[in-house]
N, C-alpha and C positions, 0 to 999 in steps of 0.2 A: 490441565489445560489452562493457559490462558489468555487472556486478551487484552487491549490496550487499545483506543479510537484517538484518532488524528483529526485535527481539520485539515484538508487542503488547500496551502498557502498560494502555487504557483499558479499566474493569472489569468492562463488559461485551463488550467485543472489539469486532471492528469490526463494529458495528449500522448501524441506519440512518444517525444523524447525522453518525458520526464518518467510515463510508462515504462517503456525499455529499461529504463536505469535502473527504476524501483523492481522491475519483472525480474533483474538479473542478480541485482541484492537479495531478493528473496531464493532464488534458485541457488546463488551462493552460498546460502547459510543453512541448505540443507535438509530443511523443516518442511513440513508440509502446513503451508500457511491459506489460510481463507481473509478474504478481504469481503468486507460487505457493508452495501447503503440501502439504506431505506429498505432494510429488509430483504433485496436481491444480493446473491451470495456469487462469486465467482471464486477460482482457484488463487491464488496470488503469485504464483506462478505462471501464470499462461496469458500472454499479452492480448489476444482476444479475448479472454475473462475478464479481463481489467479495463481495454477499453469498453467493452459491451456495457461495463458500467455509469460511465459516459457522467466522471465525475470531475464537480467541475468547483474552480472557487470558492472558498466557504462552505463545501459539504462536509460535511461527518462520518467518516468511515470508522466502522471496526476490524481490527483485526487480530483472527484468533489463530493458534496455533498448540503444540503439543510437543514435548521433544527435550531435550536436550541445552542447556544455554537460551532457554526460551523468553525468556526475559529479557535480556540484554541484547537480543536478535528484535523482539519487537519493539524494544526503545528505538533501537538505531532505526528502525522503519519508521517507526511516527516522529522522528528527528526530520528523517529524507521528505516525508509526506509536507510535514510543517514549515519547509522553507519553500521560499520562490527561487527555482531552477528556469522561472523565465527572466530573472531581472540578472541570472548570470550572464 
C-alpha cells in the first residue's frame, strides 16, 4: 500500500470541474484509490465522495492506494491536485 498527500492548489478547491477531471484520472488508472482530509475518507473514485469532501484551497489530502504502477499513478494525482485548473 501506498500513499502520497497533496495540497490543493486550484482557487476554488476541488469543485465540480476540477473533481470530474481528478474522479476520471483516478478511474482511468484502474486502482482502487482513497482520498482523504481531516480524517474523513471517501472513494477517489466516486464524484459524490470527493465533493462530500468539500475540499478547498490549501487543504491537505492523502491519498492512498494498492495495485499495480502505484506510485506513478499517485504522483501524477498529486501533480493534478497541486496545480490551479482555475487559472486555466
Amino acid at each position: 500500500m501506498a500513499s502520497r498527500s497533496a495540497t490543493i492548489a486550484s482557487g476554488h478547491g476541488l469543485h465540480a470541474r476540477p473533481a470530474a477531471l481528478f474522479v476520471q484520472s483516478v478511474n482511468d488508472s484502474g486502482l482502487s484509490i482513497t482520498i482523504e482530509k481531516e480524517g474523513r475518507e471517501a472513494p477517489a473514485g466516486s464524484i459524490l465522495g470527493v465533493i462530500s469532501l468539500a475540499i478547498n484551497q490549501g487543504d491537505v489530502v492523502t491519498l492512498t492506494a494498492d495495485g499495480e504502477n502505484v506510485e506513478s499513478v499517485l504522483d501524477s494525482l498529486v501533480t493534478f491536485l497541486e496545480t490551479d485548473h482555475d487559472a486555466e
